[in-house]
C-alpha positions as CSV (number, residue, x, y, z in Angstrom):
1,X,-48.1,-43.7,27.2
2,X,-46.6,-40.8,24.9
3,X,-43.3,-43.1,25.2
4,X,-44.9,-46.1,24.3
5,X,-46.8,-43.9,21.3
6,X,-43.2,-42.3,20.2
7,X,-41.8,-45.8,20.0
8,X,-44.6,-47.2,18.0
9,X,-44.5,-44.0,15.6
10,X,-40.3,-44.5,15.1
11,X,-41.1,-48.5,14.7
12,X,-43.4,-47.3,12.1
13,X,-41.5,-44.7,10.2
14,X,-38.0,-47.3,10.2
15,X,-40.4,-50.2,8.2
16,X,-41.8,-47.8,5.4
17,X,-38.6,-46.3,4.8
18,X,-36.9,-49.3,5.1
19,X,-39.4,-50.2,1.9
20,X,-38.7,-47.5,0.2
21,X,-35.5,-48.1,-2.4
22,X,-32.2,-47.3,-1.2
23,X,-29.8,-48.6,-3.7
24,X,-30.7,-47.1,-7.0
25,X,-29.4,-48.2,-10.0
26,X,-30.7,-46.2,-13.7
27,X,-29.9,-48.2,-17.0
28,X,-30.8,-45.0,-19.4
29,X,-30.3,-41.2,-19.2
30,X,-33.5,-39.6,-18.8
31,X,-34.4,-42.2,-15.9
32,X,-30.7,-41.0,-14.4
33,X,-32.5,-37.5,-14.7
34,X,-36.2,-38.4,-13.1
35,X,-33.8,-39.8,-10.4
36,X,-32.2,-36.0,-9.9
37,X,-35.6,-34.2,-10.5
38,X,-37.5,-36.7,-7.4
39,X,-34.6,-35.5,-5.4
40,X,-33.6,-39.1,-5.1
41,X,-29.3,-39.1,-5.9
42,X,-28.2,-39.8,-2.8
43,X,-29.2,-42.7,-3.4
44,X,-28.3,-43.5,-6.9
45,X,-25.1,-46.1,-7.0
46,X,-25.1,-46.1,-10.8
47,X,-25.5,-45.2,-14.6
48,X,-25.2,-46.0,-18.2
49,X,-23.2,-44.3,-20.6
50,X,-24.6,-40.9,-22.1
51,X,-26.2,-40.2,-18.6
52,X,-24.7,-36.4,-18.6
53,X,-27.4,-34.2,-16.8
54,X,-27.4,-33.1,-14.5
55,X,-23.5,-32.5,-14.6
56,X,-23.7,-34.7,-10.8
57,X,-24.5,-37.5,-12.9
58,X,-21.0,-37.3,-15.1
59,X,-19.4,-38.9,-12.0
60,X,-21.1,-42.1,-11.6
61,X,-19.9,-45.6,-12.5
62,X,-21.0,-46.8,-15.7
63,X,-22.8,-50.3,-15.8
64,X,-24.6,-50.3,-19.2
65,X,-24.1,-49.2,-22.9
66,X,-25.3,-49.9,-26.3
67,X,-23.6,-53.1,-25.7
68,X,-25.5,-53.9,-23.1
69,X,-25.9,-54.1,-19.0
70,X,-22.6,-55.0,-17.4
71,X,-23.9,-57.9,-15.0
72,X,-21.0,-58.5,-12.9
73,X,-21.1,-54.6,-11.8
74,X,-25.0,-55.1,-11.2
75,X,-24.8,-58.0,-9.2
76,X,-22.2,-56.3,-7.1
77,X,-24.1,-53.3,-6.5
78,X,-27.1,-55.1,-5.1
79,X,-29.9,-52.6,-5.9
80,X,-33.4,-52.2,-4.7
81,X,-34.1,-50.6,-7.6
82,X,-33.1,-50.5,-11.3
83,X,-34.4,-48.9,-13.5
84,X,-35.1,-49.4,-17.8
85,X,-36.5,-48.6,-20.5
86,X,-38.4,-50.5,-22.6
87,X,-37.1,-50.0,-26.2
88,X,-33.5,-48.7,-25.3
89,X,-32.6,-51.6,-23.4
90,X,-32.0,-55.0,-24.9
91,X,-35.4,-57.2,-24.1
92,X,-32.8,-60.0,-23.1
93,X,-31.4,-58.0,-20.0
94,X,-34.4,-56.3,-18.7
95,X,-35.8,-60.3,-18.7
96,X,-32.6,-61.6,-17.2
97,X,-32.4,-58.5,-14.2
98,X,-35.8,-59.8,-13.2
99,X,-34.8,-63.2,-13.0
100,X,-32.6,-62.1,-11.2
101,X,-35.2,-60.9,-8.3
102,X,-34.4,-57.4,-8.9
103,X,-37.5,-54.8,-8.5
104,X,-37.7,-53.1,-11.8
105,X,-39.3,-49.7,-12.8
106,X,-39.7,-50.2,-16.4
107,X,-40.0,-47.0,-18.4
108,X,-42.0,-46.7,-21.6
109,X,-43.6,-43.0,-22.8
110,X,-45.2,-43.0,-26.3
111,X,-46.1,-39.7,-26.1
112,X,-44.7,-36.5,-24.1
113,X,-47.9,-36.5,-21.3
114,X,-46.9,-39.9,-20.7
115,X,-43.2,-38.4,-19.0
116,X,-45.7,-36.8,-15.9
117,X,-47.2,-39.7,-15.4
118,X,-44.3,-41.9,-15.3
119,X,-42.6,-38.9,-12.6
120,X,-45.7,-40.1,-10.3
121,X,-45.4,-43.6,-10.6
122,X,-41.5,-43.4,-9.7
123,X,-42.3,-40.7,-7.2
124,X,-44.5,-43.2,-5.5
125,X,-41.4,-45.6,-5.6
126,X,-39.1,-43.7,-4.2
127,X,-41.1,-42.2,-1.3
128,X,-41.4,-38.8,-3.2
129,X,-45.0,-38.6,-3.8
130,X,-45.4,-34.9,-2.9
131,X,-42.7,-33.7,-5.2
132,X,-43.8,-36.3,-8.5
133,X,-47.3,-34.7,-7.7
134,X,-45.8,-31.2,-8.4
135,X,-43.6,-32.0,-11.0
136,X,-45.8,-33.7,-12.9
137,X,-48.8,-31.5,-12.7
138,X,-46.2,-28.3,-14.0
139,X,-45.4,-31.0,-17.0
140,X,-48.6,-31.0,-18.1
141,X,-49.6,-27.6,-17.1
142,X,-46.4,-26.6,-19.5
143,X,-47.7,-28.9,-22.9
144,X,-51.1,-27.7,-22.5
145,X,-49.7,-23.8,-22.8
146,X,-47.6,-25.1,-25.2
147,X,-50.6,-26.5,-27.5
148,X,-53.0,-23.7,-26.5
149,X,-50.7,-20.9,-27.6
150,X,-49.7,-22.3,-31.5
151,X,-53.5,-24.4,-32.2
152,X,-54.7,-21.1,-33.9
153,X,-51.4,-20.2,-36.3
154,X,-50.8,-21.3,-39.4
155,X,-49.4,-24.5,-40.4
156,X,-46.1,-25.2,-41.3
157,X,-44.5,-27.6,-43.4
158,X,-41.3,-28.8,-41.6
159,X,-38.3,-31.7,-42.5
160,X,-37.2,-32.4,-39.5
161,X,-33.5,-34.6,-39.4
162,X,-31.4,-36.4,-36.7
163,X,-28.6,-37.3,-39.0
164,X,-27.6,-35.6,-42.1
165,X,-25.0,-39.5,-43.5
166,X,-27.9,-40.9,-44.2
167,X,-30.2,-38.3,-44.1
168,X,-32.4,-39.3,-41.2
169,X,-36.1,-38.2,-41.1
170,X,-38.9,-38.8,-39.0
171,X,-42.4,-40.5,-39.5
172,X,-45.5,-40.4,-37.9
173,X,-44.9,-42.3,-34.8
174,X,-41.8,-41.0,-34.2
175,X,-41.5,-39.2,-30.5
176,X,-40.7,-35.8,-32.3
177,X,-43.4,-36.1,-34.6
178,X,-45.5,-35.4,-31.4
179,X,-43.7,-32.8,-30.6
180,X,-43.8,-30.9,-33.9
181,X,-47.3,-31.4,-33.4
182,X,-47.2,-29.4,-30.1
183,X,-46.0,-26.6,-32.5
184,X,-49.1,-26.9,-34.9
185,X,-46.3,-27.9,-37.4
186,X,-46.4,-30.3,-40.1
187,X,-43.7,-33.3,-40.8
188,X,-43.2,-34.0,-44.4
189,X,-42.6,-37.3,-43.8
190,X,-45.6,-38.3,-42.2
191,X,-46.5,-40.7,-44.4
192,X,-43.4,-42.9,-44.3
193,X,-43.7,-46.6,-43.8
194,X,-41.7,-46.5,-40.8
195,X,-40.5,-44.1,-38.0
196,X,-36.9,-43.1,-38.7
197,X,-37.1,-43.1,-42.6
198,X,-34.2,-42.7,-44.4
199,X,-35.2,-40.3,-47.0
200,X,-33.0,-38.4,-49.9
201,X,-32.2,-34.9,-50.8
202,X,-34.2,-34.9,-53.7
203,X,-37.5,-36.3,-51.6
204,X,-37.0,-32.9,-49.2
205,X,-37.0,-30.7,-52.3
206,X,-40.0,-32.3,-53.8
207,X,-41.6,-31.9,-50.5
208,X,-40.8,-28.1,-50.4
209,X,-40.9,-27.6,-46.0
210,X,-40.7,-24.1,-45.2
211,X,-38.7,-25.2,-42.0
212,X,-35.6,-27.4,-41.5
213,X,-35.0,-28.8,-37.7
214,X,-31.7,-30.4,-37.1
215,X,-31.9,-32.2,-34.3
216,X,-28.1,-32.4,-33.5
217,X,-25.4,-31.6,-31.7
218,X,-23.4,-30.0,-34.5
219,X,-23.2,-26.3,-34.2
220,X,-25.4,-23.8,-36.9
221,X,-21.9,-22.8,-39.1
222,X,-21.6,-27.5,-39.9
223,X,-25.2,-27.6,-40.1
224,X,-25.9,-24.5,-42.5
225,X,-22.6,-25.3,-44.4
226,X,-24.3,-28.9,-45.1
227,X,-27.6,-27.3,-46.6
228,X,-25.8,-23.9,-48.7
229,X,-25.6,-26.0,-51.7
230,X,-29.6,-27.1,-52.0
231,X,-31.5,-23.7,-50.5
232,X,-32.0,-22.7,-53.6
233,X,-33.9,-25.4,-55.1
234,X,-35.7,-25.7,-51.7
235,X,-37.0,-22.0,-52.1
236,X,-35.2,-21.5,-48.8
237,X,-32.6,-19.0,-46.9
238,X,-30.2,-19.9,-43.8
239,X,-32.5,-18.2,-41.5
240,X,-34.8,-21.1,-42.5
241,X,-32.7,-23.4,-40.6
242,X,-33.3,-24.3,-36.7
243,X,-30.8,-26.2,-34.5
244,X,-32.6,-28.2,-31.8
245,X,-30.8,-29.7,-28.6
246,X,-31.6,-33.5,-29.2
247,X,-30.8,-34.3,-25.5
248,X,-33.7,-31.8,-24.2
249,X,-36.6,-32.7,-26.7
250,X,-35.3,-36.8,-27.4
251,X,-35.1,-37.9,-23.7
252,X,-38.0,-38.4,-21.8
253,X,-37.6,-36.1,-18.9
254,X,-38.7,-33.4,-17.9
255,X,-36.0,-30.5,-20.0
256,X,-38.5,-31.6,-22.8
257,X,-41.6,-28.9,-22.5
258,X,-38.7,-26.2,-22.3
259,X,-37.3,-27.7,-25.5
260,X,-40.6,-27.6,-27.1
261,X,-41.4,-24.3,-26.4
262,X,-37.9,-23.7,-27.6
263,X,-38.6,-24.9,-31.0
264,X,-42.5,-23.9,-31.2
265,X,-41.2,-20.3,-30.6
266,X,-38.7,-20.7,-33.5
267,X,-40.6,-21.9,-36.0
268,X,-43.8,-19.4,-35.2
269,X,-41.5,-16.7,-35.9
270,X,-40.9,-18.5,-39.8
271,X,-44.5,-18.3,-40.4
């Protein structure tokens, strides 16, 4: 009977993990690192370009880039699994991979909470419910500190950049709007007609900020060399000036509350 029990329990355990997706593929970089942060790389058989963290990832073929998915690769790869995002990836190849009869986690965050509750959903995917549970719950746990702590200080005005050739801004809708938000921080541009405004130097002085975030990967001496010239007619000194990791707070995973903090703890200290 307690062979016959055994056998039935192994039958068991072989079908659901035989559901459970064993050939990953990951078609943007902060699905590459939900894959590493569920534990799941071992069985991850590819990447797309910029898919950098965890340094493990570095070596993985790449099967998709601004260009597009590479088909032929995918096709040879046979996942179980491949995963997209909705907004990164052309419309046109996330259509044609399920045509194809390929299961597809699509990913799609509008705001940072949304990141914990995309862990869980994949989690459940991937067998890894337990872990998604915990990670998520310490996401949110983490923004809500985050919030709590700066709702009570003093706004700040901030002009917040991705790219200085064409000076890049950010509007209302714009994923690190809602992070400068975490910060009790105003953007400047919040009232542009579109998300990613290109805006002019003479704007930002109107606009006075009492904070400039460059988002980039430039280091301080490029970035600070760019803005010498106009501190003075922004009332401004160097000090004034943060440098953000756009990798930690612009990808949807879970580096981002330890970004945000990052920042929030900056600019309080300018206030």
């Amino acid at each position: 009977m307690k062979k016959t029990l055994s056998a039935l329990l192994y039958l068991f355990i072989s079908v659901a993990w035989a559901e459970v997706p064993q050939r990953i593929v990951s078609l943007a970089p902060h699905t590459t690192e939900l894959i590493y942060s569920l534990k799941a790389d071992d069985r991850l058989l590819a990447v797309s370009d910029y898919s950098d963290y965890p340094e493990a990832a570095k070596v993985l073929p790449r099967i998709a880039s601004y260009q597009g998915v590479n088909f032929e690769a995918l096709v040879k790869l046979q996942p179980d699994l491949v995963l997209v995002w909705q907004g990164g990836n052309k419309p046109q190849d996330i259509q044609r991979i399920r045509a194809l009869g390929y299961k597809l986690f699509i990913s799609s965050p509008q705001q940072p909470a949304d990141i914990a509750d995309e862990v869980e959903a994949l989690g459940e995917l991937l067998g890894q419910r337990t872990l998604a549970r915990k990670l998520a719950q310490q996401h949110r746990q983490a923004l809500q500190e985050i919030s709590e702590r700066y709702e009570q200080t003093t706004p700040l005005k901030v002009f917040y950049y991705m790219h200085p050739k064409p000076l890049m801004s950010i509007g209302s809708g714009a994923w690190a709007n809602h992070l400068l938000e975490l910060c009790n921080s105003t953007n400047i541009f919040a009232d542009a007609i579109n998300d990613y405004p290109e805006v002019t130097m003479e704007e930002v002085i109107k606009r006075q900020p009492q904070a400039i975030v460059a988002a980039q990967h430039q280091e301080m001496p490029q970035i600070k060399g760019f803005w010498q010239p106009w501190l003075p007619m922004l009332r401004l000194n160097k000090d004034d000036i943060i440098r953000v990791d756009p990798d930690r707070l612009h990808r949807f995973s879970l580096r981002l509350s330890d970004g945000a903090e990052a920042m929030c703890q900056h600019l309080h200290t300018l206030r």
